[in-house]
N, C-alpha and C positions, 0 to 999 in steps of 0.2 A: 504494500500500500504506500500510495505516494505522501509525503510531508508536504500538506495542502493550510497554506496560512492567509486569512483574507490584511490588505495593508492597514488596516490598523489593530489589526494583534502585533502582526510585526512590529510597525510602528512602538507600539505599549510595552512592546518585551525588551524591544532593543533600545530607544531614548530615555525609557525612565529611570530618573535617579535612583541610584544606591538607594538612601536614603528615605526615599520613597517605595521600593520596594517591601523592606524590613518593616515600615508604617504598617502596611498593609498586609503584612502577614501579622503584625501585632494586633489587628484590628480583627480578622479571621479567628486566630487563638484562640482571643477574650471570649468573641459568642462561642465557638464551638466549645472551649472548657466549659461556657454557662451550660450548653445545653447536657456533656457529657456527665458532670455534677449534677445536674438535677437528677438524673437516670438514677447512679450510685446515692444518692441523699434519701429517694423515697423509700427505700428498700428498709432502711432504718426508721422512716415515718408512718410504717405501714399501723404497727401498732395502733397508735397514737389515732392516727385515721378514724380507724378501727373503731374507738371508744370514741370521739370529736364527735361522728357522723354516724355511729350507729349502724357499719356501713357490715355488709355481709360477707362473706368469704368469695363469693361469685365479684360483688361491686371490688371486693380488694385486687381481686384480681386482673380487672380489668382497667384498675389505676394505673397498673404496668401494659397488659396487654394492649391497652387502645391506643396507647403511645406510642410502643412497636407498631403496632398497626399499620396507621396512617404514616407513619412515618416511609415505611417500607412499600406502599401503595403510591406515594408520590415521590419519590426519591429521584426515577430516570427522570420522567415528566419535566421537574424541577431543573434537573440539569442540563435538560434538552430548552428549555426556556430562557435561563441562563446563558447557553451557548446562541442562543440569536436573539434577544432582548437584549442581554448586557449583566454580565455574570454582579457587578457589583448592585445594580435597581434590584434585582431579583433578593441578594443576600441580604439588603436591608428590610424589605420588606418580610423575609422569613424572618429577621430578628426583630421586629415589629410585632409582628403574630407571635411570638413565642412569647414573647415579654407581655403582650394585652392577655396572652391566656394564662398566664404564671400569677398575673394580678387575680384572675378570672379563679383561677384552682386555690390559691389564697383569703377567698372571700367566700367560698362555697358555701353553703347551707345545707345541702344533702349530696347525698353519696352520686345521684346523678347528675347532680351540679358538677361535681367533681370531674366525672368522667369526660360528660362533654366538651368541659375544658383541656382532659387532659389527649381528645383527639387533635385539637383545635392544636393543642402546644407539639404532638406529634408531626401537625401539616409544616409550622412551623420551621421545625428541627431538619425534616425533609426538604423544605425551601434553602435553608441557608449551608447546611451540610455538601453538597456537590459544589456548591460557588466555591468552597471555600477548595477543593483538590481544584476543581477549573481554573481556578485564579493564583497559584502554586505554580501550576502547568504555566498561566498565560505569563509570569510575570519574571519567572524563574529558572533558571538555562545553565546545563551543565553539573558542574558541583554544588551551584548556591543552590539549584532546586533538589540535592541527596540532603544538604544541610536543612532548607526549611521544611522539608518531609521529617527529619529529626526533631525538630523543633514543635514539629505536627505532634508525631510521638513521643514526645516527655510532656507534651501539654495534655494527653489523652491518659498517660499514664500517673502524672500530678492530680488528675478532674477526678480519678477514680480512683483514688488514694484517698485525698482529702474530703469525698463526699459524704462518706459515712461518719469519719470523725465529725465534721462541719455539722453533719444533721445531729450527730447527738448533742453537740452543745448547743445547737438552737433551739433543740428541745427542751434540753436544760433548762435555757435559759427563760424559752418563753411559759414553761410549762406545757400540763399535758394538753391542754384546749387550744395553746393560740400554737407552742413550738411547732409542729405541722405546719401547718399557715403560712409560719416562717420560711418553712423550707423549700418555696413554690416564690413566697415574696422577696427570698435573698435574690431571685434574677432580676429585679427590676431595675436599682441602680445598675447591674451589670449592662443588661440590655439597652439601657437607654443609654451608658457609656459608649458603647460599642458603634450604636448609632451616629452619637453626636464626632465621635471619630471617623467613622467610616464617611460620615457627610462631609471632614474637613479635611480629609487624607484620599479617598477615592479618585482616583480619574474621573474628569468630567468630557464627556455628558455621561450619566451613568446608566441611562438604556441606549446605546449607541452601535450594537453590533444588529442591526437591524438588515435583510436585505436592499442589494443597492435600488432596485426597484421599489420599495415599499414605501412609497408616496403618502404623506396624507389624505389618499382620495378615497373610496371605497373599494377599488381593486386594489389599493396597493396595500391597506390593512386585510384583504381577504387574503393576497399573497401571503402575507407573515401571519395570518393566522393558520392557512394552510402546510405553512413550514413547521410550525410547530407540531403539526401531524397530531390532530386530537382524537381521530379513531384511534392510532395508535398509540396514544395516553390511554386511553380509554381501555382498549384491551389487555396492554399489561398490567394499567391497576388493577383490572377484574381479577387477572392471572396472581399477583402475589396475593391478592386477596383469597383467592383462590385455596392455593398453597397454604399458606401460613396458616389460616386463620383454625384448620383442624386440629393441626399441632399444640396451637394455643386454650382450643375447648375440647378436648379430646376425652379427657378424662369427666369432665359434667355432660358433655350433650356428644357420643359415639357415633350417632347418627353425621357427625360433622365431617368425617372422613369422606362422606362420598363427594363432597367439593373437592377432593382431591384429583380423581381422573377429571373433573370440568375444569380444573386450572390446569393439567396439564394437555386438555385440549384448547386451551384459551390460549396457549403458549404455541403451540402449532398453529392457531388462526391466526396470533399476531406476528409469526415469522411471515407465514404465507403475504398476509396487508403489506408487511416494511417490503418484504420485494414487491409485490404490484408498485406501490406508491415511488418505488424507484424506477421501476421502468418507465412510469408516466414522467419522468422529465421532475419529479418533485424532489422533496428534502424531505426523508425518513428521518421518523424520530430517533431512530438507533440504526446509523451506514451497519449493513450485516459482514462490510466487507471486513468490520475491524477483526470479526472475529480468525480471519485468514490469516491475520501478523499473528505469529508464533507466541510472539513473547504476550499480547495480550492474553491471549484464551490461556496459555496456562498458568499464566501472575494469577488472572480472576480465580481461575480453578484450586490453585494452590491456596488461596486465601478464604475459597469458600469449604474446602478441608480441612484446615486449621482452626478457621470459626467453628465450625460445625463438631470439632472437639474438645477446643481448648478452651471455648468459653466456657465449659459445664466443671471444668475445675472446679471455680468456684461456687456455682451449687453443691457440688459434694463437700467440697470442706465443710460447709456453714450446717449440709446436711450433719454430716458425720459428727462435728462437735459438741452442735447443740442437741439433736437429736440422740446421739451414739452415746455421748460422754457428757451429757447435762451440762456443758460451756455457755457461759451468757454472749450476748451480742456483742457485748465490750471485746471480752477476750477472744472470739472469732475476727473481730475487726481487726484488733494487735496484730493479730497471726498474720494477717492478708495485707497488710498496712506498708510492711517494707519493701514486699513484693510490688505495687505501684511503683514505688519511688527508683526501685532499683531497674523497671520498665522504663521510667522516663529518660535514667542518667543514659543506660543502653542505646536507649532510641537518640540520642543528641550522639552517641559517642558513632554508629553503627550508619547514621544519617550524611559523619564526614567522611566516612569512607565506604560508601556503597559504588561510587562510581568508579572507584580504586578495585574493589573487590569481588562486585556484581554478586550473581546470581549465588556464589560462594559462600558470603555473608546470609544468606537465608539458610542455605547449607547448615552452617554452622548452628545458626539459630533453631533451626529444626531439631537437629543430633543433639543441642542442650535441652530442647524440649522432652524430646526420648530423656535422655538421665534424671532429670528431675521429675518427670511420671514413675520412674524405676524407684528413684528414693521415696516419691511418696506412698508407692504401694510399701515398701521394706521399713516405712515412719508406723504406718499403719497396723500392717499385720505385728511388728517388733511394738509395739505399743499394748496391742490385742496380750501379747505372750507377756505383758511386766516386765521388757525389758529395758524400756527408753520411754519418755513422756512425750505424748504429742506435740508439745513445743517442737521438737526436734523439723515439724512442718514449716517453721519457720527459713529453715534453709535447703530443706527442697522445695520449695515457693518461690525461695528467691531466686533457682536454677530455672524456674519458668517465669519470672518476671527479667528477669535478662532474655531467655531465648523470645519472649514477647517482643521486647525492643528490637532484638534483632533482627525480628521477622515482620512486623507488622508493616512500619515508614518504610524500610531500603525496597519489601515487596513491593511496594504501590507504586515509588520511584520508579522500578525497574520496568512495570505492567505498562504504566501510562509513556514511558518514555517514548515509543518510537508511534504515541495515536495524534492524528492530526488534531490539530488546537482547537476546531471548530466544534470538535466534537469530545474535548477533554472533557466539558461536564456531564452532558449523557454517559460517555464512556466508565469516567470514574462514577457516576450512581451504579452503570450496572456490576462494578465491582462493590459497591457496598451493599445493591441485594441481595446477591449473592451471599454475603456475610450475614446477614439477617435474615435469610432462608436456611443459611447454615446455622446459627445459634437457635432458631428455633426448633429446628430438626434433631440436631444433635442433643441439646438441651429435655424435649422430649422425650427420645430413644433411649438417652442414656439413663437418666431417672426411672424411667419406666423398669427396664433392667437392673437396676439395683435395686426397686423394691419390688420387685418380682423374686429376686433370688434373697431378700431379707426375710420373706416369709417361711422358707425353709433355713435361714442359716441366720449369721451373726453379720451387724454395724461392720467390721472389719475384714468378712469375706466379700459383703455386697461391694463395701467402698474399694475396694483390690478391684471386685470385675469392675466397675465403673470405671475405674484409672485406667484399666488393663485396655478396654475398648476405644478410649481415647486415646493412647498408643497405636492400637490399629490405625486409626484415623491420622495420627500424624506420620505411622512411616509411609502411610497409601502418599500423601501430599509430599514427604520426604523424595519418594520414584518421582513426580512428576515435576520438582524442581532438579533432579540430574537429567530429567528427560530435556529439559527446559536448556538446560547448561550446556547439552551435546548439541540442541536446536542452536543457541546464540554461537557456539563456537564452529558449526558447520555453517554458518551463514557470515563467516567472516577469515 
């Protein structure tokens, strides 16, 4: 696939200042830590919730779930808007919504106040999320964009560090009735920071990537609205809604599976639309050629491998502690708290040298992934036997919050590197559905399986299979980053 740049990306990538660049990744951070900290903050609020709102097991769960939701239903859409609107109109606006529904989940009254704000703040999250890989891509060339993809990832792995700490102390602080509240209203100064930044550090004009035809008249907005390709919005939101939405009520309403062959017949009808709609001479929402460049299809793939495993880490620890070994939320948090931090220092360190190291550096990150799955099963069962204290998960956590670093920033780098610009924000959403069909999938599967096999046995055989499956899942991903490696190094 050819490197297709219209002249003002060029333009934006190659005159703008140093210093204007760095603005503008500091502006990206800000919202995306807001959004990624509220994720990790309610997980600790749920309680609280719980008793505020009177709310039900079904409403708590949908505190989380409708945020993934929506989030994952408008993701490409968003990015594809972004790449012919103007990636920075788009991203303030998604930090707009997120910040009017954070106020909105803040002030609830009932458990479905709650909710519908917390889709509102998922559309949100999906709006500003893809600007912010797009605008990485437009603005960043070479090594400085290995470096601000690091920068990507110690701010992703700080946001999920510090959110559960942060929520317990605004619970603290506010108590049980208002702390909640708190943990929705701490994004508003963020948000509106973010804004008033992005409104004084952005390029201007800030909808500007508009086709060259798309006049003021009524053809020239039907033109750009048909570039936008809204059947083809249209289809793959149905499709991850499709998908996901089973995995997520699987266990309250069974009957939810059968959306699962109708998303992945929704996914067949929207391949088939995106080629029609190219052959007519239009602009597909997603060129199907990208998936042809080698290194995209298998960065996405390896990353929706990884998600699809290593997310559920942390559900089984939080399972195994509190549940296995009566551990409070505090000391679950302790345990998982350095692992963050030691994700983010990784990702800045692994960000300056990915262009040095490439595909290697995931490698790597991989094969530490594998060791620190080994030592948590060996933390686990040796714990099971009296012979070591689960503390000891303290430092095989940390051997996966370094292989996190190493793998999450330098893979996205490497994935998006050789996609045309126009289409880096579609492109990078459809790697992050990918990751959100994979945490939900895996997340599912793997839980399901541990308390399947906790019914015949013990907290420390279930949590071993759990670990053990997610090892499956990263040496499968492990092949397909040497497959990756033998692809990059035959094609040069």
């Amino acid at each position: 696939m050819t490197q297709r740049r219209s002249d003002s990306e060029q333009t934006n990538a190659e005159t703008i200042a140093d210093s204007t660049r760095w603005r503008i990744l500091a502006v990206l951070l800000t919202a995306i830590a807001m959004s990624l900290i509220n994720v990790s903050i309610v997980n600790v609020a749920l309680p609280s919730i719980q008793e505020g709102l009177g709310a039900s097991q079904s409403d708590l769960q949908w505190v989380l779930s409708g945020y993934a939701l929506t989030f994952g239903v408008v993701l490409v859409a968003a990015g594809r808007a972004g790449d012919i609107l103007g990636r920075g109109g788009i991203f303030i606006l998604g930090v707009a919504v997120f910040t009017a529904a954070s106020i909105a989940s803040g002030l609830a009254q009932d458990a479905t106040w709650l909710n519908v704000a917390r889709f509102v703040q998922g559309v949100g999250s999906g709006l500003l999320s893809p600007q912010g890989v797009g605008m990485i891509q437009q603005y960043f060339r070479g090594s400085e964009r290995g470096k601000a993809f690091g920068y990507f990832g110690t701010a992703v792995g700080v946001s999920v560090g510090i959110g559960p700490v942060l929520g317990g102390l605004l619970i603290e602080l506010g108590g049980a009735d208002f702390g909640w509240r708190l943990t929705f209203l701490v994004n508003v100064p963020i948000g509106i920071a973010a804004i008033i930044m992005a409104l004084a550090w952005f390029p201007k004009p800030l909808f500007s990537h508009r086709p060259k035809d798309a006049t003021p008249t009524f053809g020239g907005v039907l033109h750009t609205f048909r570039s936008l390709d809204p059947i083809g919005a249209v289809l793959l939101g149905l499709s991850v809604f499709a998908v996901l939405f089973p995995f997520m009520e699987a266990q309250s309403a069974p009957l939810t599976w059968l959306l699962l062959p109708l998303g992945i017949a929704l996914v067949a009808a929207w391949v088939h639309w995106e080629r029609r709609y190219a052959r007519l001479g239009r602009s597909p929402m997603v060129d199907l050629n990208i998936f042809s460049t080698r290194s995209f299809t298998n960065g996405a793939l390896i990353m929706t491998l990884y998600f699809t495993g290593m997310t559920s880490i942390w559900v089984l620890v939080a399972l195994y502690l509190q549940q296995g070994l009566g551990a409070s939320a505090l000391e679950t948090g302790l345990i998982s708290t350095p692992s963050a931090f030691i994700s983010a220092f990784a990702a800045n360190w692994a960000g300056r040298r990915v262009m040095t190291y490439g595909r290697k550096l995931v490698i790597g990150g991989l094969l530490l992934a594998v060791v620190g799955l080994a030592a948590c099963i060996a933390v686990v069962l040796l714990q099971a036997g009296g012979y070591i204290s689960a503390w000891w998960l303290l430092l095989s956590l940390a051997l996966i919050g370094a292989a996190q670093g190493a793998v999450v920033s330098p893979n996205q780098a490497l994935t998006l590197a050789e996609v045309p610009l126009q289409y880096a924000g579609s492109s990078g959403a459809i790697m992050q559905t990918g990751q959100r069909i994979g945490t939900s999938i895996g997340i599912a599967v793997i839980t399901a399986a541990v308390f399947a096999v906790l019914d015949m046995s013990s907290w420390p055989v279930a949590v071993a299979l759990g670990f053990g499956l997610i090892l499956l899942v990263v040496l499968s991903a492990i092949g397909l980053a040497f497959k990756d490696l033998r692809d990059r190094t035959n094609n040069h």
